[in-house]
ZAMARGU-4260 file (C-alpha; in steps of 0.2 Angstrom, whole numbers, plus 5000, padded with zeros to 4 digits):
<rodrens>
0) 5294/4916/3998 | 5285/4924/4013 | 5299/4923/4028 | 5312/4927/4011 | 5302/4944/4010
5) 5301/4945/4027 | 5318/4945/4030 | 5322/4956/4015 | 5311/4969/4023 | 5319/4967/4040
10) 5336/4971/4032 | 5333/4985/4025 | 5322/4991/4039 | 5340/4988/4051 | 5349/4996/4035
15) 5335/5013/4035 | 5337/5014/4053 | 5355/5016/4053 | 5354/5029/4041 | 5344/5038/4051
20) 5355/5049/4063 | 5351/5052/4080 | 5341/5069/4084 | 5356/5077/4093 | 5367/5078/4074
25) 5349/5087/4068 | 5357/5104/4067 | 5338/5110/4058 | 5335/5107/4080 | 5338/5119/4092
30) 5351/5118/4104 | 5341/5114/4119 | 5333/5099/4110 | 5349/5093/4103 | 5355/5093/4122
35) 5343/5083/4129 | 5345/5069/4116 | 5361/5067/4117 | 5361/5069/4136 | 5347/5054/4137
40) 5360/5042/4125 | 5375/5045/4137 | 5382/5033/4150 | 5385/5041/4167 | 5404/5038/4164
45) 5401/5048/4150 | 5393/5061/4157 | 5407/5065/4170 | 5418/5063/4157 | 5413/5078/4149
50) 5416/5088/4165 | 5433/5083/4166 | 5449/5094/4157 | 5465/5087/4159 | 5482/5092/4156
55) 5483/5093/4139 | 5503/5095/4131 | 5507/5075/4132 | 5490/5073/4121 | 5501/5075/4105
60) 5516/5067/4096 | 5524/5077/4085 | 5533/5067/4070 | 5542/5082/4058 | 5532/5091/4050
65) 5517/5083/4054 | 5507/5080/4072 | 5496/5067/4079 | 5487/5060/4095 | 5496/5051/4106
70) 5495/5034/4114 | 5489/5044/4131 | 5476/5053/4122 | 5469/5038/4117 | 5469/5029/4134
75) 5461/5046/4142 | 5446/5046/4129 | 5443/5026/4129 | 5444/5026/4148 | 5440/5044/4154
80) 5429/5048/4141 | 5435/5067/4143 | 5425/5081/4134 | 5439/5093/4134 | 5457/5097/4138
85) 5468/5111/4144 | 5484/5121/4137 | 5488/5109/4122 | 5498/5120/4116 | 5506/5126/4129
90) 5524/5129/4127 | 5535/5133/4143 | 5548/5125/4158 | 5534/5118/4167 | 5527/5109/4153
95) 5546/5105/4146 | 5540/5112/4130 | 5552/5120/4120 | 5553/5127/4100 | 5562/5111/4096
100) 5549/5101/4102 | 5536/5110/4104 | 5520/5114/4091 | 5522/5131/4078 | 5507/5136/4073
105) 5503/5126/4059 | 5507/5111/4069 | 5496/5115/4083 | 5481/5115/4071 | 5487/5098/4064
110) 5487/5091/4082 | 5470/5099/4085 | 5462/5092/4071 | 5470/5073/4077 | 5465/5074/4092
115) 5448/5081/4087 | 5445/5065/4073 | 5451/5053/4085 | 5437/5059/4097 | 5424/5061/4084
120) 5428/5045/4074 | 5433/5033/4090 | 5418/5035/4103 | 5402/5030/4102 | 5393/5046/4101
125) 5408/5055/4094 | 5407/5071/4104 | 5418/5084/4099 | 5432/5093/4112 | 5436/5109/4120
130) 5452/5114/4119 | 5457/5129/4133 | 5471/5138/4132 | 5478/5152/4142 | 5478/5168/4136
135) 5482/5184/4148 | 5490/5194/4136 | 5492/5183/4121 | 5489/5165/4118 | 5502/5156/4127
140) 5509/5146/4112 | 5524/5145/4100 | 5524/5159/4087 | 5508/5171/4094 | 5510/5189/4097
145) 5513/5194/4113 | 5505/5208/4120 | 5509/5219/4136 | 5503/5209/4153 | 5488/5214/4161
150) 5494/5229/4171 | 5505/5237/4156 | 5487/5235/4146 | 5476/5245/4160 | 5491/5257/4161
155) 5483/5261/4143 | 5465/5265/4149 | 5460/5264/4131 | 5444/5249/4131 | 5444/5252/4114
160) 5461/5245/4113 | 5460/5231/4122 | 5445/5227/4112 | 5457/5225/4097 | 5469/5215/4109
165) 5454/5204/4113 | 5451/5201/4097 | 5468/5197/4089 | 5469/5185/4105 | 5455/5176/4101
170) 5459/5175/4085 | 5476/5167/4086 | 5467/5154/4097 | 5454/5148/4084 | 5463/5147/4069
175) 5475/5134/4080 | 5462/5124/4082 | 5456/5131/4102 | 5440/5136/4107 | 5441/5143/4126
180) 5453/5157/4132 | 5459/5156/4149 | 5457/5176/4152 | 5455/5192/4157 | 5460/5193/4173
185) 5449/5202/4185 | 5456/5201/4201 | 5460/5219/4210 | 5477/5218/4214 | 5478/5229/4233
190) 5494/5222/4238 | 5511/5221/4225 | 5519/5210/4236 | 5507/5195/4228 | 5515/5188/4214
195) 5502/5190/4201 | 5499/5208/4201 | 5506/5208/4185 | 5489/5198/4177 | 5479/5212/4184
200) 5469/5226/4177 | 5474/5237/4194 | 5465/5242/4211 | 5451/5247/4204 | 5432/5239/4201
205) 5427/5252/4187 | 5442/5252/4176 | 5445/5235/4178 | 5428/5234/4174 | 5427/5244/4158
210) 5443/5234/4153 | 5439/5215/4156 | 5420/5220/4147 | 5430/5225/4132 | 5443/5213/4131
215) 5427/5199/4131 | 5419/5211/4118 | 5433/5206/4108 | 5436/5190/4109 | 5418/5190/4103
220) 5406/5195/4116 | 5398/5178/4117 | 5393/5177/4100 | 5400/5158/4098 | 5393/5158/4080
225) 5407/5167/4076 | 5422/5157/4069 | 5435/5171/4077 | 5424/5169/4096 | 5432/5162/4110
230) 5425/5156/4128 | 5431/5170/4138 | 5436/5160/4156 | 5436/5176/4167 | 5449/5172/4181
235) 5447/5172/4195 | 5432/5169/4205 | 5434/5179/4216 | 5445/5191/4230 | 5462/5180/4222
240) 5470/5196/4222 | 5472/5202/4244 | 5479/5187/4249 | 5485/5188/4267 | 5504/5193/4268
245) 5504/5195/4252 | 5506/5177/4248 | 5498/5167/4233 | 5482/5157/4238 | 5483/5163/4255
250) 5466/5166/4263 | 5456/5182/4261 | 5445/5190/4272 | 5432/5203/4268 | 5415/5203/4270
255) 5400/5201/4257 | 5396/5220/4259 | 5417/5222/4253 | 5415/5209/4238 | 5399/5216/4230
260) 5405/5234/4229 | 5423/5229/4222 | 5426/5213/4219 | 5412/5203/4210 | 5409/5222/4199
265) 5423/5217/4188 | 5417/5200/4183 | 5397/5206/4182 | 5404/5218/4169 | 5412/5205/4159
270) 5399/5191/4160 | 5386/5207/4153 | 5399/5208/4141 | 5395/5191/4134 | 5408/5180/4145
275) 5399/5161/4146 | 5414/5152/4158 | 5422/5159/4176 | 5436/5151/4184 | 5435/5149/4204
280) 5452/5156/4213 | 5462/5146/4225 | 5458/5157/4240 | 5446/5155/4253 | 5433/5170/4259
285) 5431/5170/4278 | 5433/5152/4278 | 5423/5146/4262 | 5435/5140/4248 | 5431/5149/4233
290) 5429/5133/4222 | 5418/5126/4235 | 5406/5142/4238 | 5390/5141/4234 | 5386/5157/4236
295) 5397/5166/4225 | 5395/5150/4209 | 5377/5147/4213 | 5368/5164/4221 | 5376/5175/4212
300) 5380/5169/4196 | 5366/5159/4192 | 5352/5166/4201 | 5358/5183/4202 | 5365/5186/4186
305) 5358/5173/4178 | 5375/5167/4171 | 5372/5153/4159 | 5389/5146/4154 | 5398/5135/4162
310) 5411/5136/4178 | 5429/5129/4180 | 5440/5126/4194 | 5457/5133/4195 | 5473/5119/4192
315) 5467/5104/4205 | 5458/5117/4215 | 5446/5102/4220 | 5457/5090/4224 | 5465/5105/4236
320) 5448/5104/4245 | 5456/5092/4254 | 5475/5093/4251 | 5476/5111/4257 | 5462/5119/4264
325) 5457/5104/4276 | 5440/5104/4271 | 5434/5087/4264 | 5441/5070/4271 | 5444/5060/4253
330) 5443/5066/4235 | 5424/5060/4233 | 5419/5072/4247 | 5430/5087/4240 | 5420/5083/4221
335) 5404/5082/4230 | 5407/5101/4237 | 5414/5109/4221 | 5401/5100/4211 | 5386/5105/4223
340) 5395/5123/4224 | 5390/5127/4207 | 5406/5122/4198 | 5405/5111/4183 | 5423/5105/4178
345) 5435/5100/4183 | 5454/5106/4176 | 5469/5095/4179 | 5463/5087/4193 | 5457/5071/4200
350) 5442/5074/4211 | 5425/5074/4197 | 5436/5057/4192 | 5425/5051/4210 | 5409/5056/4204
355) 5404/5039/4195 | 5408/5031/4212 | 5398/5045/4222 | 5381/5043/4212 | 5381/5025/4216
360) 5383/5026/4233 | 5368/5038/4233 | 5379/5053/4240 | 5375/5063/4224 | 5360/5065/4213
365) 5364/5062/4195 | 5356/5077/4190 | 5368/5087/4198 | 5378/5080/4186 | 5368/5082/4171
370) 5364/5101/4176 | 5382/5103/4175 | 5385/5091/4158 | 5371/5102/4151 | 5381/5118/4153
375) 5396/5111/4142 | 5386/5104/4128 | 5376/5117/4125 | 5392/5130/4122 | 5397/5113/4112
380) 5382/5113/4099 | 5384/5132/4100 | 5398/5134/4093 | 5396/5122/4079 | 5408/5109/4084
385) 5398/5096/4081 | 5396/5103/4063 | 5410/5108/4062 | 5427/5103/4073 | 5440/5107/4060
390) 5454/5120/4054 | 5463/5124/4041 | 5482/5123/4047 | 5486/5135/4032 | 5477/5148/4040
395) 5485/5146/4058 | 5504/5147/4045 | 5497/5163/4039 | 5489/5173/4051 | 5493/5167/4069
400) 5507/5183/4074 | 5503/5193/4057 | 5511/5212/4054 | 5494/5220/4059 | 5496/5210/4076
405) 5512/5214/4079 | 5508/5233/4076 | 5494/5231/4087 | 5507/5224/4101 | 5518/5238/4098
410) 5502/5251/4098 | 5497/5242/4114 | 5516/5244/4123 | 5519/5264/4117 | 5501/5266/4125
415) 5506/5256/4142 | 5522/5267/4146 | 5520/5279/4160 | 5532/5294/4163 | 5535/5298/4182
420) 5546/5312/4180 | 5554/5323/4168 | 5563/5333/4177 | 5569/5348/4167 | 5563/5342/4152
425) 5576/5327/4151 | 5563/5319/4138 | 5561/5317/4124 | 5580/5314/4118 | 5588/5321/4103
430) 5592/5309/4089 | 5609/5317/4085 | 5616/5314/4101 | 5633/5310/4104 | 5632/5293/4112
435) 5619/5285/4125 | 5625/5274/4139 | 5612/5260/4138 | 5615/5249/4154 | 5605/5237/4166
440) 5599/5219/4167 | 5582/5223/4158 | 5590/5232/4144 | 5594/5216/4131 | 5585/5204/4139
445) 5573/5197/4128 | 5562/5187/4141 | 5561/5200/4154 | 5550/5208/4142 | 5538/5196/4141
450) 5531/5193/4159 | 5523/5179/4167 | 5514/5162/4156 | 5523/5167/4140 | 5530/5153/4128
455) 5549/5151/4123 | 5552/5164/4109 | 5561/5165/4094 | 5571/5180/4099 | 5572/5189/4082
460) 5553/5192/4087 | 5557/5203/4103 | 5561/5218/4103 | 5573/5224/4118 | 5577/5242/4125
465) 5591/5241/4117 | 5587/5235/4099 | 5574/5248/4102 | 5589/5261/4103 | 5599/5253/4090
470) 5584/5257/4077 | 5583/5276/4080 | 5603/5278/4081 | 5619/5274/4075 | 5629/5261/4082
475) 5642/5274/4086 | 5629/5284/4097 | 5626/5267/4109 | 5635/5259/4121 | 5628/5243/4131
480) 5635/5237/4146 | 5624/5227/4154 | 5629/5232/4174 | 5623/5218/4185 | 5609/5204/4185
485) 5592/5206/4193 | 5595/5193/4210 | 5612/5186/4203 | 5626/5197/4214 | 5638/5187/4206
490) 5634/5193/4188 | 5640/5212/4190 | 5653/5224/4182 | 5648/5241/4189 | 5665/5247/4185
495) 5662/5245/4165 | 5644/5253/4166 | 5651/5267/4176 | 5665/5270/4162 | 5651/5269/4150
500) 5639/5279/4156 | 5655/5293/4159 | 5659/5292/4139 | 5639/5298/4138 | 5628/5311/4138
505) 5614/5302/4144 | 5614/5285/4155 | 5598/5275/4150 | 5596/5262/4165 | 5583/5245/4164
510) 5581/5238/4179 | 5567/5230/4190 | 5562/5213/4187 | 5557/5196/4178 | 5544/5185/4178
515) 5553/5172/4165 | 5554/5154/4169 | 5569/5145/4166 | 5573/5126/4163 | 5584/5127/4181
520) 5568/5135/4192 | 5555/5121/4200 | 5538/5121/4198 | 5522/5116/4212 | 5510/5104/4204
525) 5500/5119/4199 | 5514/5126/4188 | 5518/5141/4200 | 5537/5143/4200 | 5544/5137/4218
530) 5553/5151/4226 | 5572/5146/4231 | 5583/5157/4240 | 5597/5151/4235 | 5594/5149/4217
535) 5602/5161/4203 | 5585/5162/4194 | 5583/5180/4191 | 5561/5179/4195 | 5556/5190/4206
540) 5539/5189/4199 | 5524/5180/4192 | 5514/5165/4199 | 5522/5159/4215 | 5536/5173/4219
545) 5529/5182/4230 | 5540/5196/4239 | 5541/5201/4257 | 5548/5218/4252 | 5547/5229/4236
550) 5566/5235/4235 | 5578/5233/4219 | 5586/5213/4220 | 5603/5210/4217 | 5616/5225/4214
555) 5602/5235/4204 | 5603/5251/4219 | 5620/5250/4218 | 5622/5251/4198 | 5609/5266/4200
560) 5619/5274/4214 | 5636/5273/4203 | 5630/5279/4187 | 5623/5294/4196 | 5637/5298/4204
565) 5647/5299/4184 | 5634/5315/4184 | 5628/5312/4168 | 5608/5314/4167 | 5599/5298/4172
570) 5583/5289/4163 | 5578/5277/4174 | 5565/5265/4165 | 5557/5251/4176 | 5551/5235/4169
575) 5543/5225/4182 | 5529/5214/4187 | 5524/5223/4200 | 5525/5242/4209 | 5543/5241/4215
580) 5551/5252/4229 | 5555/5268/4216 | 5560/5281/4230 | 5578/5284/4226 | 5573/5284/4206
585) 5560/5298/4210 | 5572/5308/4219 | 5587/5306/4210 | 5583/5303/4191 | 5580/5315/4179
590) 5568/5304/4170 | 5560/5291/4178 | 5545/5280/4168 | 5537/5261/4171 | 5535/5249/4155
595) 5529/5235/4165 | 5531/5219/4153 | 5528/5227/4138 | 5527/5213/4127 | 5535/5206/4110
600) 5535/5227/4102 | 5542/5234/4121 | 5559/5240/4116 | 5551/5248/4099 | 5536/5257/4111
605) 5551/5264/4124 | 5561/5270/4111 | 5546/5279/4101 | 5544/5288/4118 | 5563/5291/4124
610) 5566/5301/4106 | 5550/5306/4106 | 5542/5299/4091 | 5528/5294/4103 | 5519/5306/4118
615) 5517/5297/4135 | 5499/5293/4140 | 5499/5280/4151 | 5492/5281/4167 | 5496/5272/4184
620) 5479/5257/4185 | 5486/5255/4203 | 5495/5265/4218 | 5513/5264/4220 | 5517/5263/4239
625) 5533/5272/4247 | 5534/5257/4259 | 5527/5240/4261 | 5520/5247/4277 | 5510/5254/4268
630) 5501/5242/4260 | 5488/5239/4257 | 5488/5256/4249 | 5473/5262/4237 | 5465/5277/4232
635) 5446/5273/4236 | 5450/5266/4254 | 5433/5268/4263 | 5431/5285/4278 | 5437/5290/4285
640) 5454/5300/4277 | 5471/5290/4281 | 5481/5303/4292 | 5500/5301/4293 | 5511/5289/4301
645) 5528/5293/4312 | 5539/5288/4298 | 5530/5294/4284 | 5516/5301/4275 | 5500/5289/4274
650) 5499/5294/4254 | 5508/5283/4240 | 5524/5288/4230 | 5511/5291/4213 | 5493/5289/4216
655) 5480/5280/4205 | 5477/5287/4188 | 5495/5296/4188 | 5505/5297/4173 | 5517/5313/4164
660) 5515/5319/4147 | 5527/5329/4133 | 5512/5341/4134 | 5503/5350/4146 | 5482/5350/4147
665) 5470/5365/4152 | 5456/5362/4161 | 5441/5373/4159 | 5423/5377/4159 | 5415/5364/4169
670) 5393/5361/4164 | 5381/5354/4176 | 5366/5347/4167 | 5353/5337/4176 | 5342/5327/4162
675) 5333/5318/4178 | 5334/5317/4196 | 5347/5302/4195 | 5355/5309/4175 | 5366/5322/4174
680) 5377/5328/4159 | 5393/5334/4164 | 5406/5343/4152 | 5419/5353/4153 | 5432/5358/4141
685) 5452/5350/4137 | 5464/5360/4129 | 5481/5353/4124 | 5491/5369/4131 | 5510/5363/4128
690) 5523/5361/4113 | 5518/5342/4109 | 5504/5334/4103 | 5499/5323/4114 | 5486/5313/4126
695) 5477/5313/4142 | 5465/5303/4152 | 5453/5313/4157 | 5446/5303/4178 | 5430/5308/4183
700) 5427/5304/4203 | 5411/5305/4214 | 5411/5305/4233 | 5395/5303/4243 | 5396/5315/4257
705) 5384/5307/4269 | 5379/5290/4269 | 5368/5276/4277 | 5386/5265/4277 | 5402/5270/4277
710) 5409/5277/4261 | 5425/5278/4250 | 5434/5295/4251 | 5431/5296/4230 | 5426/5281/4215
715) 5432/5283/4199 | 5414/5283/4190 | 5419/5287/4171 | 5436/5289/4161 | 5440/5293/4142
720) 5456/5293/4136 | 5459/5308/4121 | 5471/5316/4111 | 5473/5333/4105 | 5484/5341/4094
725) 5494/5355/4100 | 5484/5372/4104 | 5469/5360/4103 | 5452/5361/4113 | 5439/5348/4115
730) 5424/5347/4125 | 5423/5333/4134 | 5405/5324/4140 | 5401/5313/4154 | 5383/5307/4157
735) 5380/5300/4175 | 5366/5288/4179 | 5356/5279/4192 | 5369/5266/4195 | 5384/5279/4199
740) 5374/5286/4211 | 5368/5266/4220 | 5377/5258/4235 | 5373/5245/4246 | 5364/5249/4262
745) 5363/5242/4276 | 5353/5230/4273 | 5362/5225/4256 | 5349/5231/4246 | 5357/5243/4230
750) 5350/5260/4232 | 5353/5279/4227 | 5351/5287/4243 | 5347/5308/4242 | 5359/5320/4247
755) 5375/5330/4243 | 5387/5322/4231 | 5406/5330/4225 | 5411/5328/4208 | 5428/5329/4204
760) 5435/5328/4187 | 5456/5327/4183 | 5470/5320/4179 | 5474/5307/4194 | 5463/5302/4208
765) 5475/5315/4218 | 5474/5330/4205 | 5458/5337/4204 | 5457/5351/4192 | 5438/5355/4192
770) 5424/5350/4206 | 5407/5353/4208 | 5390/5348/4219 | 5376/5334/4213 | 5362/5336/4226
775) 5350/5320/4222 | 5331/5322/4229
</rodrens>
């Protein structure tokens, strides 16, 4: 009986042991224990797995109505072991997703939740993935709101907007199933001939500060508890934006005194904000590739700014350490600097593949790895997906691109529009006009609206110029010719606009640009569109086409030329990607404003503002040059004052922080008040003194008269946008503090240094209306 019992007791000891789960599934522990339990049970294969992200759009089948993991998925976890995956739902040429075949909503939940059970039910420790997914302005997936791109949404200088935006965004991405948003974009965009300027928040650190902060604020501000948080990826680390020539990924150089007053601002801002995941850019900084620099993902985020999320290369921006910048002999030797650097994962590539290989030949410390390993699992167990992977697919059929977020996109485009002139009063237009000419190639043109890493639509969900038209008149008060194409010279009738714009009263002209990807336009490994000059794709714009000049493609000129010669007024609207050449449109239109990409609600927001339904507010979030020998041209250019070439002025066409209004606003009354010798209250009042009701940003600049290092000319410090009813007057309150007043000496320590400062308060950063003196002890 003895060895019976014995054995019994065995069994059911085996049997209790199994029940008993491991101390990393305890959610009654804290994170931090949880970690290192499950850290000490991995495999060093797993452990690199979890810093790997690959592709992830072939990870799903989709069979109907219904979605599942495929057959490569499988082989990736079983093999890879991969903790998370990148743009899944990602729906564009690149990715040869279309809506036939790609995921709606509802399906995408559905395939996040298979690929989520296959990971949790089919690996030994059953840890949960991250889905990333991009989200510049919108989630980047079939049948999500799309909102205006980065530079429409600065040109509204509202944070409290793009907190909405944020949030909406973020939003759209849970309920699908994803957990990490590939956005803001913080990089200063200095020269428009890059092709991404269009990503951007502007030239400027403070409002693209102020913006970024609020967009992550949003999106949940780091609170992964939240069900509607994402993991804001803030892109990219850092200087992207002043590529030499112009040109996408070139190399940069600025020094370290040029990157802490501008560049790194931006993303402090947002990490503050509650951002846990940074992206490195493609660039190099005086020879250092970003995603190989240690000092900017090792000094300065973590020891600096005591960053505690986790880093992520850009698209195979480690194996590039030795494709492209030359800087590492094999793939091992690239993953060994990235991983060193301070970066953590690896996206798309196949470098941190090497790092099994690399610790047993001594060349790597496993705890690098598990430093890094660490980083991701703990944002992991944060956000309850070890509780908790799942989502309700009905929720994602409801809500994903719901009527409040479409308003929102709409709110978000009429805020964005910026009026450049308005000569005579052109605008706002009459409703019982006789018939407006609507002609140009962005008039009807539904994915010139949308701007760069946008997914297929379904077109009844964008609204172009002209549908915009079409719901304030009668079809009898519209005629649309569409003029010519945006590069294509072969696709032109000038003749029928001309005879159009001649049976008018008014000649509403789109032109400018386009950032949409076709099915006909190549694609780099990196999904930046390949540049052809001989192809009939109409990009001008987004990821990969840069320009050497900033002119009108195509017949564009010529249609503007023609339909001003009918003398008809002209409304020139620009939707564009970048600051395009706009000299002859200032000179010679009677109304002349940008939309950038506007988004999914464009056509509604320009046609709120052509009949006057809505007030322009927007301001310009970047300076736009006469000439590209100009560039780079920005307001807060260091000392000392640009003087003029032979040709031309040394100043832009519209400075930063330029926009027209309906309205006209009085300034008045300006109140000094120190509180302390490094707080001051400054006030003054705004009055709305014109016919409309309406808005103004109201730009508060300080400049340092004399310093220990050289100085801008002027820094935008503070800004608020308001709006006042006709007649209205409101007094409006800035407070200024120690760190307005703090540069960098010369010895890169932050200081406030005593003496004489200017404060200028207005309506651009050319048009001051009030000034007065700060003397600091």
């Amino acid at each position: 009986m003895k060895p019976i019992f014995c054995l019994l007791l065995l069994l059911l000891g085996i049997s209790g042991s199994a029940q008993i789960p491991y101390k990393y599934k305890n959610r009654a522990l804290n994170v931090e224990e949880r970690v290192q339990d499950l850290l000490s049970l991995m495999t060093l294969e797993e452990k690199v797995g979890q810093l790997l992200c690959p592709l992830g759009w072939e990870m799903y089948e989709k069979q109907g109505d219904s979605a599942t993991h495929s057959k490569k998925f499988e082989t990736l976890v079983q093999q890879n072991h991969i903790g998370m995956l990148w743009a899944v739902f990602r729906a564009d040429p690149w990715t040869q997703k279309t809506l036939q075949n790609g995921l709606n909503p509802e399906l995408a939940a559905r395939a996040a939740n298979a690929l989520q059970r296959y990971a949790v039910e089919n690996t030994r420790l059953g840890i949960p993935l991250f889905l990333a997914e991009e989200c510049p302005h919108g989630h980047m997936a079939i049948g999500t709101t799309v909102f205006p791109t980065g530079i429409g949404m600065a040109s509204t200088w509202n944070p409290e907007l793009i907190k909405e935006i944020g949030a909406a965004v973020a939003k759209e991405i849970r309920w699908q199933g994803g957990h990490i948003g590939y956005g803001p974009v913080l990089d200063l965009s200095r020269d428009p001939r890059w092709s991404r300027a269009e990503e951007t928040f502007g030239e400027d650190p403070v409002l693209a500060a102020v913006l970024g902060a609020a967009f992550v604020k949003g999106a949940g501000g780091g609170d992964l508890k939240n069900k509607q948080a994402v993991i804001s990826t803030l892109k990219h680390f850092v200087a992207y934006g002043v590529p030499e020539s112009g040109i996408n990924g070139n190399a940069v150089s600025m020094g370290v005194r040029e990157l802490q007053e501008n560049f790194l601002p931006p993303f402090k801002a947002a990490i503050d904000a509650g951002a846990q995941s940074v992206m490195s850019a493609y660039n190099s900084i005086d020879g250092i590739p970003c995603t190989s620099n240690s000092y900017l993902f090792t000094d300065i985020l973590r020891k600096q700014w005591n960053f505690r999320g986790f880093s992520v290369s850009d698209l195979i921006s480690i194996d590039a350490l030795q494709a492209s910048h030359f800087v590492a002999q094999t793939l091992e030797e690239a993953a060994i600097q990235s991983l060193s650097a301070g970066v953590d994962v690896d996206l798309g590539g196949n470098a941190y593949q090497k790092l099994v290989d690399a610790v047993q030949q001594n060349w790597i410390r496993e705890a690098v790895i598990d430093t890094a390993v660490c980083r991701v699992l703990r944002l992991k167990f944060e956000m309850g997906l070890f509780e908790n992977p799942y989502v309700d697919p009905a929720l994602a059929k409801q809500h994903v691109r719901k009527p409040a977020h479409v308003a929102l996109a709409r709110d978000a485009a009429r805020e964005s529009v910026v009026l450049l002139e308005n000569k005579n009063h052109t605008l706002p237009l009459h409703k019982d006009i006789r018939k407006v000419a609507v002609i140009g190639p962005n008039a009807d043109n539904v994915y010139n609206m949308l701007g760069d890493y946008t997914a297929p639509q379904d077109e009844h969900n964008v609204i172009t110029v002209l549908k915009g038209i079409q719901s304030k008149l009668k079809p009898a008060q519209i005629e649309y010719v569409k003029g010519c194409a945006i590069r294509d010279t072969s696709d032109a009738d000038l003749e029928k606009a001309v005879n159009a714009a001649r049976n008018a009263e008014v000649a509403v002209v789109v032109v400018g640009g386009s950032s949409a990807r076709d099915f006909k336009t190549d694609y780099a490994e990196t999904g930046a569109a390949v540049a052809s000059a001989t192809g009939l794709s109409d990009m001008d714009s987004g990821e990969g086409f840069d320009r050497a000049t900033l002119d009108l493609l195509g017949k564009q000129k010529e249609l503007l030329q023609a339909i001003k010669q009918t003398g008809k007024p002209l409304i020139v609207i620009y939707i564009q990607g970048r600051p395009l050449n706009m000299n002859w449109a200032a000179e010679q239109a009677d109304a002349l404003l940008t939309a950038w990409y506007p988004g999914q609600e464009g056509g509604n927001a320009i046609a709120d503002v052509l009949f006057g339904d809505y007030n322009p507010a927007g301001r310009l979030p970047l300076s736009v040059p006469r000439h590209e020998g100009q560039i780079p041209v920005y307001y807060n250019k260091k000392n000392p004052p640009a003087h003029d070439y032979i040709e031309m002025t040394a100043s832009p066409l519209y400075a930063f922080g330029y926009g027209l209004s309906y309205t006209s606003f009085a300034y008045a009354d300006l109140v000094l008040k120190r509180l302390g010798n490094h707080d001051f209250e400054i006030s003054c009042s705004l009055t709305n003194s014109g016919a409309y009701d309406g808005g103004e940003v109201v730009q508060l600049y300080l400049r340092d008269e004399v310093a220990s290092v050289v100085q801008p000319v002027k820094q935008l410090k503070q800004f608020q946008r308001i709006h006042l009813k006709k007649g209205e007057t409101k007094q409006i309150v800035f407070k200024l503090t120690k760190n307005d007043f703090c540069i960098f000496d010369r010895n890169m320590n932050r200081v406030v240094e005593p003496g004489e400062f200017t404060v200028m308060i207005g309506s651009a950063s050319d048009h001051s209306k009030l000034t007065a003196k700060i003397t600091i002890e």
